[in-house]
C-alpha positions as CSV (number, residue, x, y, z in Angstrom):
1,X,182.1,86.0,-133.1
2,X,184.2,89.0,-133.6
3,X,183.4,92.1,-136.2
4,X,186.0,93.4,-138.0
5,X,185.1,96.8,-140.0
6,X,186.4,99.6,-141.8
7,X,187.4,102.2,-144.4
8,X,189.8,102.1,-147.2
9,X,190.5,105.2,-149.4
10,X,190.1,104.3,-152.9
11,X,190.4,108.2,-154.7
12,X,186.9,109.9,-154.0
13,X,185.8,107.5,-152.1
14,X,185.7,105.4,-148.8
15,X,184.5,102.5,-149.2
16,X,183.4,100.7,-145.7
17,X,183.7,96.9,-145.0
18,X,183.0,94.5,-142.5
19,X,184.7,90.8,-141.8
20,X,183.0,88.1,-140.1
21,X,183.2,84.6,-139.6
22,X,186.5,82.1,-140.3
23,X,187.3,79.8,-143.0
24,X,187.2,80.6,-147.0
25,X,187.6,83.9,-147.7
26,X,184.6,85.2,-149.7
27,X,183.4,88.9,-150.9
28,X,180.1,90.1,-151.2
29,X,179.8,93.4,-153.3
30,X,177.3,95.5,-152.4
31,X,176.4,97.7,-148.8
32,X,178.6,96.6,-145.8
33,X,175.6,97.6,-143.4
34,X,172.3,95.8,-145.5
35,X,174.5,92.7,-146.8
36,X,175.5,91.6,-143.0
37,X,172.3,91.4,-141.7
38,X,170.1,89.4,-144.3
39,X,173.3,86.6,-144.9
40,X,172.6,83.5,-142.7
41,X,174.8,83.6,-139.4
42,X,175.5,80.0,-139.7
43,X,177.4,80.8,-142.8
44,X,180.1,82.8,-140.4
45,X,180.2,79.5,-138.9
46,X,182.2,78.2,-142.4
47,X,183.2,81.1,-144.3
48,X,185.3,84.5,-143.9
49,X,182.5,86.6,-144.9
50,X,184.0,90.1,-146.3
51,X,181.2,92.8,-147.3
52,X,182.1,95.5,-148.8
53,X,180.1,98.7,-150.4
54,X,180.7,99.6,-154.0
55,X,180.6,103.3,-154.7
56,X,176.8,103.5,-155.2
57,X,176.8,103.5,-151.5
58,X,179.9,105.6,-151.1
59,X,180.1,109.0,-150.4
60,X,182.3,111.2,-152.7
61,X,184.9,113.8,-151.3
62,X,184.3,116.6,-153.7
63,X,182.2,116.4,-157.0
64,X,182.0,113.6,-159.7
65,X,183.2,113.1,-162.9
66,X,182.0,110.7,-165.4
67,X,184.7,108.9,-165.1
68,X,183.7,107.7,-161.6
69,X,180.8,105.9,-162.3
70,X,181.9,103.2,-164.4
71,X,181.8,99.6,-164.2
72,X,185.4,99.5,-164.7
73,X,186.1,102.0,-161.7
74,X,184.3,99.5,-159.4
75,X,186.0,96.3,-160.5
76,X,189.1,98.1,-159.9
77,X,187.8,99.1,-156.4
78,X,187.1,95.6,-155.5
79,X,190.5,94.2,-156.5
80,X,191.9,97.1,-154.9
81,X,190.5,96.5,-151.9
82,X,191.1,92.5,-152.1
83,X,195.2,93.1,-152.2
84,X,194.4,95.8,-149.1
85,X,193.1,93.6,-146.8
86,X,195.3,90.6,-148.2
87,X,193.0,88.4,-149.4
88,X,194.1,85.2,-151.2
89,X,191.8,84.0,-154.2
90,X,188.3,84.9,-153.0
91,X,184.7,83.3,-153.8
92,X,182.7,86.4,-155.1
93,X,179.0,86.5,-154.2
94,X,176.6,89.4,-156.0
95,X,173.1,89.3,-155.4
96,X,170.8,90.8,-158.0
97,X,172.1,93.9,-160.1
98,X,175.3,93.0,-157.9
99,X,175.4,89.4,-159.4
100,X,176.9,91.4,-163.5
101,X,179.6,93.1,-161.3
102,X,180.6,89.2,-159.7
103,X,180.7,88.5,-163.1
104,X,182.7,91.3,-164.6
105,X,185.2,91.1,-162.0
106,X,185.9,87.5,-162.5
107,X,186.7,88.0,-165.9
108,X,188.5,91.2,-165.5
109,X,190.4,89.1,-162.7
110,X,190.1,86.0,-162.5
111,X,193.5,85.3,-161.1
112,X,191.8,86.8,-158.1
113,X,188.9,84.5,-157.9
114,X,187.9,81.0,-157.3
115,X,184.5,81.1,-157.4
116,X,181.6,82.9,-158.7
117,X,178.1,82.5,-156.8
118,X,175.1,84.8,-158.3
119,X,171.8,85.0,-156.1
120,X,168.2,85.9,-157.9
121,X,169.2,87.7,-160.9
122,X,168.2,87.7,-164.2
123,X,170.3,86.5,-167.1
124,X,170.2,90.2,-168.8
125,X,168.8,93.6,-167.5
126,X,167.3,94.4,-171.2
127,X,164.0,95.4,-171.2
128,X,163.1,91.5,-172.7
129,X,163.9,90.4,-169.4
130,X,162.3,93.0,-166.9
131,X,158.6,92.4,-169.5
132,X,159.4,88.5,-168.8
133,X,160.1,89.0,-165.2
134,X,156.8,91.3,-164.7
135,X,154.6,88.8,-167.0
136,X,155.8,86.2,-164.7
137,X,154.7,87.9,-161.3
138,X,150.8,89.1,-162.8
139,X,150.7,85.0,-164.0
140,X,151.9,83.5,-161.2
141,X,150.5,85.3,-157.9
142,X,147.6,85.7,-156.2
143,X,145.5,88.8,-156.5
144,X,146.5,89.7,-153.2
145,X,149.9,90.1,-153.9
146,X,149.5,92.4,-156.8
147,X,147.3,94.4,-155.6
148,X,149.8,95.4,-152.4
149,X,152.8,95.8,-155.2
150,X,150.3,98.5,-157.2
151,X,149.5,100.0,-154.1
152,X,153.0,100.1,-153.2
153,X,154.3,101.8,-156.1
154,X,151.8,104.3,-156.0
155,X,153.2,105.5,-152.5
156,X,156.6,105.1,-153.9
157,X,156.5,107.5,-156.6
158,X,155.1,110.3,-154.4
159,X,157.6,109.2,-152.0
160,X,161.0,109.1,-154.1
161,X,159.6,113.2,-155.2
162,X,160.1,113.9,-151.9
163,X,162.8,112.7,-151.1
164,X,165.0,111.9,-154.0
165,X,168.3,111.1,-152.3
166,X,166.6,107.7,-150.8
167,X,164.6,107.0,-154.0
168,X,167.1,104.1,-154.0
169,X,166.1,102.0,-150.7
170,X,162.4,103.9,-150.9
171,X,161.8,101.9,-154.3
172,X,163.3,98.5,-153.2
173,X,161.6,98.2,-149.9
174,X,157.9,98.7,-152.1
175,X,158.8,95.8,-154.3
176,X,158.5,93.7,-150.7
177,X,155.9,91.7,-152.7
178,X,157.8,90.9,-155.2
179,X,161.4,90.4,-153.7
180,X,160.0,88.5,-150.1
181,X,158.4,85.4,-149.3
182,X,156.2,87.3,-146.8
183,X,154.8,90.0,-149.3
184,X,154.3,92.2,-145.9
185,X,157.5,91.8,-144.3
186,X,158.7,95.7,-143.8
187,X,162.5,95.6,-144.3
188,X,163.4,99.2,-143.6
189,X,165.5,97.9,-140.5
190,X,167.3,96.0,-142.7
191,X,168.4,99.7,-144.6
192,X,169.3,101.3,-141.5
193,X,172.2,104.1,-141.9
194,X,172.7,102.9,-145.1
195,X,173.9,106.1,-147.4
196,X,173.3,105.8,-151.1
197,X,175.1,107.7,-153.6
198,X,171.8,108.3,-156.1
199,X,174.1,109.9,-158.9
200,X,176.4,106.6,-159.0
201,X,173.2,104.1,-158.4
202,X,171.3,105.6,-161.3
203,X,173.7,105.3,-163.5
204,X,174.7,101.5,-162.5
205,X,171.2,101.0,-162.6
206,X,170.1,102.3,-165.6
């Protein structure tokens, strides 16, 4: 099934994307390179599959302002990018953290979009819900589990000190236990040449 990728030039940034698959048109916020790989390719089978990064994972041409960080600045980038590749009314997919910029950009535009799908994520990110979230896991797992997780985020911290600029993907792939079925799958393959903007993820992130 062909590929289709590339690069639109929204101010600062290029922000990469990659079409697959026929039928429905639908975006998925979040890396073009991590996005494509973990998404069923059955789905391509059914749906025009559009992934696109959001500025977290986009490299800036010269320095940042605080005015490029926003939520707002990424909404617009999406929408900008929709009209670009003329795109009729879209499903929007976010995934996690990605699933409150779905949101937000439906009600910013929702002219644009005809559906909203959000995959694992929490109805807030305040504190209440990360405690809940956290209770849940020590309740709910084996030992076995946990005790990979704490040993994992020992390593992580030591890592992300190191190596600051991939605290980002570093941090995610230590939560394995938590986020996969397999609590030892290693999905650093899945992370492969993806390039994170840590100035513009902290901030999205909190």
């Amino acid at each position: 099934m062909p590929v289709n990728t590339g690069s639109i030039n929204v101010g600062k940034f290029d922000i990469k994307y990659q079409i697959e698959g026929t039928g429905e048109p639908v975006i998925v916020i979040d890396s073009a390179i991590y996005y494509p790989r973990t998404f069923s390719q059955r789905l391509r089978d059914h749906l025009r599959l559009v992934f696109i990064d959001h500025r977290g994972f986009a490299q800036p041409s010269n320095s940042l302002e605080s005015s490029d960080y926003t939520l707002d600045a990424v909404l617009d980038d999406i929408e900008h990018i929709r009209k670009r590749l003329n795109l009729p009314r879209v499903i929007i997919i976010g995934h996690s953290g990605h699933g409150y910029m779905a949101l937000e950009y439906a009600k910013k535009y929702p002219d644009a979009v005809s559906h909203v799908v959000l995959l694992a994520m929490s109805p807030d990110s305040s504190p209440r819900s990360f405690e809940t979230a956290d209770r849940s896991f020590q309740e709910s797992v084996c030992p076995g589990r946990k005790e990979l997780l704490a040993k994992n985020l020992a390593e992580n911290f030591q890592q992300s000190d190191i190596n600051p600029s991939q605290a980002f993907i570093t941090r995610v792939l230590k939560f394995s236990p938590m986020i996969w079925y397999d609590e030892n799958f290693d999905a650093t393959d899945l992370w492969k040449d993806v390039k994170v903007n840590p100035e513009i993820m902290d901030y999205l992130w909190g």
